[in-house]
Residue, then its C-alpha position, 0 to 999 in steps of 0.5 A: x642861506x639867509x643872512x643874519x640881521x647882524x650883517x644887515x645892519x652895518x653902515x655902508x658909508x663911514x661917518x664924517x667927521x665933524x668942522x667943530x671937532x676939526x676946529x677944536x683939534x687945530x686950536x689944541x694943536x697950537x697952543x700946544x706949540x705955544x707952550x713948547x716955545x714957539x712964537x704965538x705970532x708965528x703959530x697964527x700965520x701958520x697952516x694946519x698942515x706946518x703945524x702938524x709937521x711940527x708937532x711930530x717932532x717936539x724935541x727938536x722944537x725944544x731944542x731950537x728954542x733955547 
């Protein structure tokens, strides 16, 4: 049984993605802590990983700023 050119042709490894894209994402995500009230130089000290944590549960960052 021969197999398809279809099958032949997919990519064996996932692609990457890119530090650009990566950057851009991480900048996003802290302005948008900033715009839901946290401090801009609290944000800046903060690692990728905190602000993720969060951005997972914006109403309680809502409710602590007030």
């Amino acid at each position: 049984m021969r197999l398809k050119r279809k099958y032949q042709k997919t990519h064996l490894t996932r692609p990457r993605k890119g530090g650009a894209a990566k950057r851009r994402r991480q900048s996003d995500q802290k302005k948008r802590l900033v715009t839901l009230g946290v401090n801009e130089a609290k944000v800046r000290k903060m690692n990728p990983r905190e602000v993720l944590t969060m951005l997972k549960r914006p109403l309680k960052i809502a409710k602590d700023s007030e």
